[in-house]
C-alpha positions as CSV (number, residue, x, y, z in Angstrom):
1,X,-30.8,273.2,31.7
2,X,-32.9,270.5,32.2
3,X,-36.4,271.4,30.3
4,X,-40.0,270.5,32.3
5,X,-42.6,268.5,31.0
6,X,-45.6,270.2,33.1
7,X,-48.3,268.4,31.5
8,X,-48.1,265.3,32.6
9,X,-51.4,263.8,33.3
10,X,-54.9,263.4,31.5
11,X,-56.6,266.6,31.2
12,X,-60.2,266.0,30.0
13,X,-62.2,268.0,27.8
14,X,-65.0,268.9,29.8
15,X,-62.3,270.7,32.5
16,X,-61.0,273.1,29.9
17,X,-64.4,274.1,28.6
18,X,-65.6,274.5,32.0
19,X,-62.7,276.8,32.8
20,X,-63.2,278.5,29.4
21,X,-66.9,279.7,30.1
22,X,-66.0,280.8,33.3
23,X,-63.3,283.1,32.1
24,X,-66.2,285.0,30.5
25,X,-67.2,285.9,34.5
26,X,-63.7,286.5,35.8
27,X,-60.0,286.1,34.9
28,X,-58.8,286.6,38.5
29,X,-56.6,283.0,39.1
30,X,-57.9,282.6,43.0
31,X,-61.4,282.7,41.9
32,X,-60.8,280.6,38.6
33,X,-58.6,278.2,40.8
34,X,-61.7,277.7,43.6
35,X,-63.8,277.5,40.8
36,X,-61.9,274.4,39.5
37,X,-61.2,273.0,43.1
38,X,-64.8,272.9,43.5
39,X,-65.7,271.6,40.0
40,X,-63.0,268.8,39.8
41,X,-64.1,267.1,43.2
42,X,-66.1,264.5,42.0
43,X,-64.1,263.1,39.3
44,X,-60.4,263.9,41.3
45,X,-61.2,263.0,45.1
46,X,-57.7,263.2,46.2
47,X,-56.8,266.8,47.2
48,X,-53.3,266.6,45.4
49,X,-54.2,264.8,42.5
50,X,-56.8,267.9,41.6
51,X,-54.4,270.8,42.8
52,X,-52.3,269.1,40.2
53,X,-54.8,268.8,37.7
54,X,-56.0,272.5,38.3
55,X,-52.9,273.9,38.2
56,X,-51.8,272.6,34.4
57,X,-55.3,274.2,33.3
58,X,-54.9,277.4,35.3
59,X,-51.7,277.7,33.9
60,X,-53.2,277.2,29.8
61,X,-56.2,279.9,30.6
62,X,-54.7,281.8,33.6
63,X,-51.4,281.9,34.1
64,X,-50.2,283.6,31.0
65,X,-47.3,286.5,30.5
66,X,-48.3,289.6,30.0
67,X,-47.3,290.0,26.0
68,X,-49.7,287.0,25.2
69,X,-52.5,288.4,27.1
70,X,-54.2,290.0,24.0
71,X,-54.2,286.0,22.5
72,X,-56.3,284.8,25.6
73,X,-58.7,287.8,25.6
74,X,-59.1,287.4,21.6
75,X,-60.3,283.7,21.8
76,X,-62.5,284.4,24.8
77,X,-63.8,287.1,22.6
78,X,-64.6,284.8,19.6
79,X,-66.3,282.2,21.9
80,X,-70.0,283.9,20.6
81,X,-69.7,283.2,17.1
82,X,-67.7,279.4,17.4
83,X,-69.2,275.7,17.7
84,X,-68.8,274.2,20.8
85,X,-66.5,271.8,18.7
86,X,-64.5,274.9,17.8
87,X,-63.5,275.3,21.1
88,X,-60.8,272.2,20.3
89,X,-58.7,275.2,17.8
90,X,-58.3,277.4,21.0
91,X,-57.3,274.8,23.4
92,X,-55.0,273.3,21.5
93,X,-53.1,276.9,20.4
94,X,-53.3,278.1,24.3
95,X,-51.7,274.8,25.4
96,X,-49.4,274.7,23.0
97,X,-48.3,278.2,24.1
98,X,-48.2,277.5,28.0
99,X,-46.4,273.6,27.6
100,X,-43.7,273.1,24.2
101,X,-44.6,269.4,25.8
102,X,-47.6,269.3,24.4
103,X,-46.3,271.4,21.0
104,X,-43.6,269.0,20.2
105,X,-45.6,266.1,20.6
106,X,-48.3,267.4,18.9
107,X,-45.4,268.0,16.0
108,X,-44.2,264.5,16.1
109,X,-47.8,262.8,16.1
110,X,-48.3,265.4,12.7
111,X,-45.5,263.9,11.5
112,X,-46.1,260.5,12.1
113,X,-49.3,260.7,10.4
114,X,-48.0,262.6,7.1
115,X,-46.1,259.6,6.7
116,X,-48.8,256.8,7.5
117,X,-52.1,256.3,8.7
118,X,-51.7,255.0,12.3
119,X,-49.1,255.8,15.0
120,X,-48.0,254.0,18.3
121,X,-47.4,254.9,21.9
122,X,-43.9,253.6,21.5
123,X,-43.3,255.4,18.3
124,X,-44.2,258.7,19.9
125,X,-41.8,258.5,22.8
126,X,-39.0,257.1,20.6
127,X,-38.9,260.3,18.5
128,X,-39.8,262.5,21.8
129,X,-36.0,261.0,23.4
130,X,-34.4,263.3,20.8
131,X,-35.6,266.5,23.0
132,X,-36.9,265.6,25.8
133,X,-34.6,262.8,26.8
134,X,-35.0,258.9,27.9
135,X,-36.3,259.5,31.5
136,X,-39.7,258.2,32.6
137,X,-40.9,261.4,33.3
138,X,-41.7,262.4,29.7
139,X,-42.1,258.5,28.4
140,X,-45.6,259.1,31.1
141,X,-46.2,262.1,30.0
142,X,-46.3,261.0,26.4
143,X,-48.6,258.3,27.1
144,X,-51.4,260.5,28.8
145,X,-51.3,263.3,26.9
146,X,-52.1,260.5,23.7
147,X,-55.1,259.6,25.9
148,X,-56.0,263.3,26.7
149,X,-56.3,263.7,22.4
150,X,-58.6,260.8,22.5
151,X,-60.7,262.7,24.8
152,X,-60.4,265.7,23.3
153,X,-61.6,263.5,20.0
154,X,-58.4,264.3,18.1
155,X,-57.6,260.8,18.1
156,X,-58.9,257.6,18.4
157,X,-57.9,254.1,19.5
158,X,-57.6,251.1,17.7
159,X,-58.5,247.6,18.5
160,X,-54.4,247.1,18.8
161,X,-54.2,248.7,22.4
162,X,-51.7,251.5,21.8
163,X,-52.6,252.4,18.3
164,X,-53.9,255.4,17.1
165,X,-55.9,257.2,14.3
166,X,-56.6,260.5,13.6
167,X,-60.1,260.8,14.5
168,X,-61.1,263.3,11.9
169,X,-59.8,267.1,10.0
170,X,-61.9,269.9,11.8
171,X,-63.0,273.1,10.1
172,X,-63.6,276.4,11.4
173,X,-66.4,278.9,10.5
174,X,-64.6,281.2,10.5
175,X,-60.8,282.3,9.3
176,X,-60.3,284.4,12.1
177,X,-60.1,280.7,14.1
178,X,-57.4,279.5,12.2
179,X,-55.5,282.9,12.1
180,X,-55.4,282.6,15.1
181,X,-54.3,279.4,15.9
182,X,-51.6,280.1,13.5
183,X,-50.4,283.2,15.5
184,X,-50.7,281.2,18.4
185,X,-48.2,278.4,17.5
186,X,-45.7,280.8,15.8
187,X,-45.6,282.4,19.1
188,X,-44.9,278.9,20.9
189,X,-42.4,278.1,18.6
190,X,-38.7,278.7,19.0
191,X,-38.5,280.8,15.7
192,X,-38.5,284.4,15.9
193,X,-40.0,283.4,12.3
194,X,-41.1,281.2,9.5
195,X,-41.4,280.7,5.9
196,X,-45.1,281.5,5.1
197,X,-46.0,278.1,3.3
198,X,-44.6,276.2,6.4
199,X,-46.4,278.2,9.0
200,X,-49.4,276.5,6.7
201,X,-48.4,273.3,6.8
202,X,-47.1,273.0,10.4
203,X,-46.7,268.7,11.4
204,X,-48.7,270.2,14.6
205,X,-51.9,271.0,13.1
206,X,-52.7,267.8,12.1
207,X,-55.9,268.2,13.1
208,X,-57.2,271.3,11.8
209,X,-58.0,271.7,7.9
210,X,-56.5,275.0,7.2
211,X,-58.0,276.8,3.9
212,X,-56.2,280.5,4.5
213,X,-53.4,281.3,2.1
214,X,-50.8,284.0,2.3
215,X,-52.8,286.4,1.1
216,X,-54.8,286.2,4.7
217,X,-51.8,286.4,7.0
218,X,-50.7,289.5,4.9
219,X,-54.0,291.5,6.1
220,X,-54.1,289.6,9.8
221,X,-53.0,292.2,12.3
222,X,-51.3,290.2,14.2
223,X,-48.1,289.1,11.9
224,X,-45.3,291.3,9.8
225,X,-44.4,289.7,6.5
226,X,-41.0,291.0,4.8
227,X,-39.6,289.2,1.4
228,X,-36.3,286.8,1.0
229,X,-34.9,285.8,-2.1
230,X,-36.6,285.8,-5.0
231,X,-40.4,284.3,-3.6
232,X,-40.5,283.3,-0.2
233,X,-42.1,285.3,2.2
234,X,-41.2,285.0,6.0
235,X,-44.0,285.5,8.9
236,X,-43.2,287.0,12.1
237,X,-45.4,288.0,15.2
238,X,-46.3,291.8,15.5
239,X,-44.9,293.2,18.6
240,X,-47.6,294.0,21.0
241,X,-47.2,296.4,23.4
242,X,-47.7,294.4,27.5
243,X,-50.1,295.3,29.7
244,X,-49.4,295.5,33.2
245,X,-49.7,292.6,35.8
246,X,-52.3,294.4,37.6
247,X,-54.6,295.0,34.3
248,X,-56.8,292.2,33.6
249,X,-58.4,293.9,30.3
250,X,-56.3,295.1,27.4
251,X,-55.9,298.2,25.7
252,X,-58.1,298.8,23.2
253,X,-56.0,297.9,20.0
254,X,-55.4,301.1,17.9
255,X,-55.7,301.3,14.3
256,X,-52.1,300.4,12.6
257,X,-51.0,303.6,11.2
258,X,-49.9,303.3,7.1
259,X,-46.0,304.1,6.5
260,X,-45.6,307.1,4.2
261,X,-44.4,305.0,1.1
262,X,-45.9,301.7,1.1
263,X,-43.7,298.5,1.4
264,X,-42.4,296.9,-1.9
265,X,-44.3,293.6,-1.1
266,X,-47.3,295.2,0.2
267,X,-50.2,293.6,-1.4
268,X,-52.6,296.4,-1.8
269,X,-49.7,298.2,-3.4
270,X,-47.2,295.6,-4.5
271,X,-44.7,296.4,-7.4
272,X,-43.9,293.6,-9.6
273,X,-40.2,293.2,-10.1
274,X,-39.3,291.0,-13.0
275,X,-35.8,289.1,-13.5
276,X,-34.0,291.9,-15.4
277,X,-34.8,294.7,-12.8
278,X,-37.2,296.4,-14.2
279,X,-40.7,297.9,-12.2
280,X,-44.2,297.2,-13.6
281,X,-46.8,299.7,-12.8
282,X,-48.3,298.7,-9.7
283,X,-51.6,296.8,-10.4
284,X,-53.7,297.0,-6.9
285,X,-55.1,299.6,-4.9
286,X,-54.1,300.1,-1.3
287,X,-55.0,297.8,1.2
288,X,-57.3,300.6,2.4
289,X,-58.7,301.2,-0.9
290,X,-59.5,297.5,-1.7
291,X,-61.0,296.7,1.7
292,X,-63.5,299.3,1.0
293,X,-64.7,297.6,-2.5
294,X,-67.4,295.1,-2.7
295,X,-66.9,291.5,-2.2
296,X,-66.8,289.6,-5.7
297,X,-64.2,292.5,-7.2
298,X,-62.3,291.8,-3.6
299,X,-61.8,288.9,-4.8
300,X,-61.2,289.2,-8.6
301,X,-58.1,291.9,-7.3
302,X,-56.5,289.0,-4.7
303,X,-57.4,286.3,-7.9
304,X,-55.1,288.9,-10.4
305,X,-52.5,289.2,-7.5
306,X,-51.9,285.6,-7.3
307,X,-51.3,285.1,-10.1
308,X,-49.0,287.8,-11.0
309,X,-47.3,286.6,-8.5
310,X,-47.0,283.0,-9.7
311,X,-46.5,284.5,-13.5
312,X,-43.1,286.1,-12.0
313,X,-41.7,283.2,-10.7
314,X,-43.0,280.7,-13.2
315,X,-39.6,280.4,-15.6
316,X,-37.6,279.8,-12.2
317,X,-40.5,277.0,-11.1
318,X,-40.4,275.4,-14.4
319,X,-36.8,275.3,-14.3
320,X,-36.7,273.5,-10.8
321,X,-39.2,271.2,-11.9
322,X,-37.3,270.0,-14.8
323,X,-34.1,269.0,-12.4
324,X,-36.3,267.1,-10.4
325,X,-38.8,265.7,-12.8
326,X,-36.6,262.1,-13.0
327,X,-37.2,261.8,-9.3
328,X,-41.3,261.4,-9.2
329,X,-40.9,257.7,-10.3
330,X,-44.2,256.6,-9.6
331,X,-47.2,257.7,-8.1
332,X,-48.5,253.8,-6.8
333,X,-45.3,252.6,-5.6
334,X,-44.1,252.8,-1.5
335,X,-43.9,256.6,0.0
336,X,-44.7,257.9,-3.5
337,X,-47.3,260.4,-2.4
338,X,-44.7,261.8,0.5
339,X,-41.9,261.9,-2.4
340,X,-44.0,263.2,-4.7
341,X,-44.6,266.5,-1.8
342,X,-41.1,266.8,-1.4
343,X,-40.6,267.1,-5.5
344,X,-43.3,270.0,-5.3
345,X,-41.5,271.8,-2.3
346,X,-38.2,271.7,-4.5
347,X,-40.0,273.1,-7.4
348,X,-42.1,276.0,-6.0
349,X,-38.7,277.0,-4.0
350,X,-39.8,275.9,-0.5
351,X,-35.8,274.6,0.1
352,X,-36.2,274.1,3.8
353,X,-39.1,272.5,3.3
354,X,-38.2,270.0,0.8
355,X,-35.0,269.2,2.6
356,X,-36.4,268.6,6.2
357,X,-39.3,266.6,4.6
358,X,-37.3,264.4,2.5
359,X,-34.6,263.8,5.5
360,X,-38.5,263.0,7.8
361,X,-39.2,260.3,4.2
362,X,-35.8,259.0,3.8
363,X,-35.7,258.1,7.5
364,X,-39.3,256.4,7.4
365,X,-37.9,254.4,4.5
366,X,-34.9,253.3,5.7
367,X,-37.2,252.0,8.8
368,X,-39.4,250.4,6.7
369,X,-37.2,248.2,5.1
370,X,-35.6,247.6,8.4
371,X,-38.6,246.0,9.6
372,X,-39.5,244.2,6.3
373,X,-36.3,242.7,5.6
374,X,-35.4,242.0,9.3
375,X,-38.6,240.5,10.0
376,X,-39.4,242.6,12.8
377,X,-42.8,243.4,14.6
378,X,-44.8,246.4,13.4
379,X,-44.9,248.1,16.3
380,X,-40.9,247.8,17.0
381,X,-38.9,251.1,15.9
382,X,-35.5,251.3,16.3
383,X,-32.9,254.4,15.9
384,X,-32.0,255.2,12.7
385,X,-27.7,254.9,13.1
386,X,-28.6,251.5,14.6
387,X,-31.4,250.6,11.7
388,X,-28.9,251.2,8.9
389,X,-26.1,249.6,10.8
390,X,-28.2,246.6,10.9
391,X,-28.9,246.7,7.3
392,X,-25.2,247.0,6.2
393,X,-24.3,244.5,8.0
394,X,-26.7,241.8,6.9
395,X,-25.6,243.4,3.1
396,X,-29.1,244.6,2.6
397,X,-27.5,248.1,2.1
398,X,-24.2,249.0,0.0
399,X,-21.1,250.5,1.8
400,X,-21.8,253.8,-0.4
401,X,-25.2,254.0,0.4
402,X,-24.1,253.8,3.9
403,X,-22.0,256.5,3.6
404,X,-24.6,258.6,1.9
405,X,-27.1,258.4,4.6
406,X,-24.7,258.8,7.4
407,X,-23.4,262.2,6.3
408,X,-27.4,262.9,5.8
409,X,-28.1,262.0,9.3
410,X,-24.8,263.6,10.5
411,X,-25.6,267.0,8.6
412,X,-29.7,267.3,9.5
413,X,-29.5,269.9,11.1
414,X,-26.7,272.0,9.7
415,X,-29.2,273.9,7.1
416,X,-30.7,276.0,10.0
417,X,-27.8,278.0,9.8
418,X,-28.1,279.1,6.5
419,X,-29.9,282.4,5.6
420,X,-32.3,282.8,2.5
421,X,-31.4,286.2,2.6
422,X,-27.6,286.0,1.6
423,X,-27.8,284.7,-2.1
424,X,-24.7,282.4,-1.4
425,X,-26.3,280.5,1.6
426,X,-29.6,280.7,-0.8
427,X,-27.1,278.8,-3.4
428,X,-26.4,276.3,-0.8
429,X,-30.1,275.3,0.4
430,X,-31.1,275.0,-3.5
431,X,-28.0,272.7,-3.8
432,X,-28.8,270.9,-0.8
433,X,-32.7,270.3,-1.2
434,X,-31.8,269.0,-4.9
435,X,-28.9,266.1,-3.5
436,X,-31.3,265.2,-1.2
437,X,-34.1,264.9,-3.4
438,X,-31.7,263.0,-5.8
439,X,-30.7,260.5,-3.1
440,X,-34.0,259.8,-1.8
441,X,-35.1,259.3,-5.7
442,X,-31.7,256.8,-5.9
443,X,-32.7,254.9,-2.6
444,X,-36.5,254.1,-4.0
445,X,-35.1,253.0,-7.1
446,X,-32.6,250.7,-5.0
447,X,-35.3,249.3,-2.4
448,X,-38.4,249.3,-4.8
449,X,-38.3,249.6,-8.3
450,X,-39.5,245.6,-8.5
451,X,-42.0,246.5,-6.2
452,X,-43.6,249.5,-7.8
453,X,-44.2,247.2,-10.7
454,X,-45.6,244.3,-8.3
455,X,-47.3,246.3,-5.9
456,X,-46.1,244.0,-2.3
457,X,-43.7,244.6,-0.1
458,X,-39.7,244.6,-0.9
């Protein structure tokens, strides 16, 4: 089934606010969509042009499901104690929710910039043909919704028309904003759910500087966390019960009632469980207890927790680190920072997030030399099969590296159907994230160990 774009013209900032304070008056779409009619005239004349417009804002405000009501009425409700500015964090997570248009190119520009500092129209729509296909419907779309960030003062132009900076990291006042806005994405995403750390360091919040830390989505309300393996922790959204159509206010939310024994991993009441099988004595109140207690010993609890929890998987990390510790070559050379990220995923166990980085950094290397060694323009990008093709044939590129990368690029995706939770597909991901690290270790020592030591290009 062919998927739809939706979002495909410039929506200013100014619109969305507009529609935002009204919603504190009314959430009935008729009124909200006269409201806009009304509103847009001046700056959209033409009658079908601001239907248009109108309807891709009702439909981020308005026209939501019933089950994700309760994420609407919540970021109305925290409009009193936000910035103005603020109001960027629930934009973005409510149109990220009504268009995965927007999501995944929000995910690809995140990318992009983890990997350098500027981006391109034509870079953007190159990685957006993977899902979204080569038709000129999205190639548009693309393009304004770039110019709507600019507006929105997530990004900003360049003198080189169609390149584009991150404009600045925003911060929230409060950690209930970025809760939030992590709920909110989870919930546009097409996982049921995520590894914790990676719902932290989502490609699409590039914009946002996010300080929360496990700890806070344990206590937020609005996720379930359960254990796999040995130390990763997996985030899923907490089934809310839908209101009605015809009910424009939610329930009140009732308190969430404590089970009878408290879960293993609980972290008012979590059980330390060391390598040979044996229990420690628990060392934290309940969550009830401890929410009771003053601030500063709050804090010193959480502080002991942490690293209780770091001291029981700190043989294992050390281990990792030591298999890996040949691959962080050099911290000045070419994609050293990005290599050096992927080493640390490796080493605190985050396998699916070393190996999909480290696929993202060996593809962004292999373009890189493409463009260096082929003398082509900065701003042309080519596919990757057809960038390494290239290579090998001008001899740039050995017929076994070849074949290393192709079975990379063949095999991306194939680790999404392994499960942490059975230890022999657990085996695999470890053995997987470490080959991969090896070989992009390898491939920086093949394109760049002269250049590390004379700091220019290959």
């Amino acid at each position: 089934m062919r998927k739809v774009v939706g979002i495909d013209r410039k929506i200013k900032r100014a619109w969305v606010d507009a529609v935002l304070d009204r919603l504190n008056q009314t959430t009935d779409q008729a009124e909200l969509r006269t409201f806009l009619d009304e509103y847009l005239k001046e700056e959209l004349p033409g009658k079908q042009s601001r239907a248009k417009s109108a309807g891709i804002i009702l439909r981020i405000w308005s026209g939501i499901p019933a089950e994700r009501l309760s994420l609407r009425d919540r970021a109305v409700a925290m409009l009193p104690r936000i910035s103005g500015q603020e109001r960027i964090w629930l934009h973005w997570g409510m149109t990220a929710l009504a268009y995965p248009f927007f999501r995944d190119t929000a995910e690809v520009v995140g990318r992009l910039l983890s990997l350098q500092d500027d981006f391109t129209t034509a870079h953007v729509q190159g990685r957006m043909l993977t899902t979204w296909g080569d038709r000129a419907t999205s190639k548009e779309a693309a393009q304004k919704l770039i110019t709507t960030l600019v507006d929105w003062e997530v990004l900003r132009s360049t003198k080189t028309k169609g390149h584009f900076l991150l404009a600045r990291k925003m911060t929230a006042s409060i950690p209930e904003l970025q809760l939030w806005l992590l709920e909110t994405l989870l919930a546009a995403s097409e996982s049921d759910e995520i590894e914790a750390q990676q719902l932290l360091r989502l490609p699409e919040l590039f914009p946002f500087a996010i300080s929360v830390g496990v700890a806070d989505l344990r206590r937020h309300e609005g996720f379930n966390i359960h254990r796999q393996g040995l130390d990763m922790d997996m985030v899923a959204l907490r089934s809310v019960r839908a209101e009605p159509p015809s009910k424009r206010k939610p329930k009140p939310k009732k308190a969430m009632s404590k089970p009878a024994q408290g879960s293993l991993f609980d972290m008012g009441a979590r059980i330390a469980v060391s390598n040979n099988g044996k229990t420690t004595t628990p060392h934290l109140a309940s969550t009830a207890d401890h929410r009771a207690l003053d601030p500063i010993a709050d804090r010193r609890r959480i502080e002991v927790s942490i690293k209780n929890e770091v001291l029981d998987t700190l043989s294992e990390r050390v281990e990792r680190f030591l298999q890996v510790r040949g691959t962080i070559v050099s911290s000045d050379g070419p994609f050293a920072a990005s290599s050096i990220e992927c080493a640390e995923q490796f080493r605190d166990g985050h396998f699916y997030g070393c190996i999909a980085l480290t696929q993202a950094v060996l593809e962004a290397m292999v373009q890189h030399v493409w463009q260096v060694k082929l003398k082509k323009k900065p701003t042309q990008e080519g596919r990757f099969e057809k960038n390494l093709e290239a290579l090998h044939k001008k001899r740039l590129i050995s017929d076994e590296w070849k074949a290393k990368l192709d079975h990379v690029w063949a095999t991306r995706h194939s680790m999404y159907e392994l499960r942490p939770s059975v230890e022999e597909d657990q085996r695999k991901l470890e053995e997987r994230a470490r080959d991969t690290l090896t070989l992009l270790s390898e491939l920086k020592r093949e394109f760049f160990a002269a250049v590390e030591q004379r700091g220019s290009n290959p």
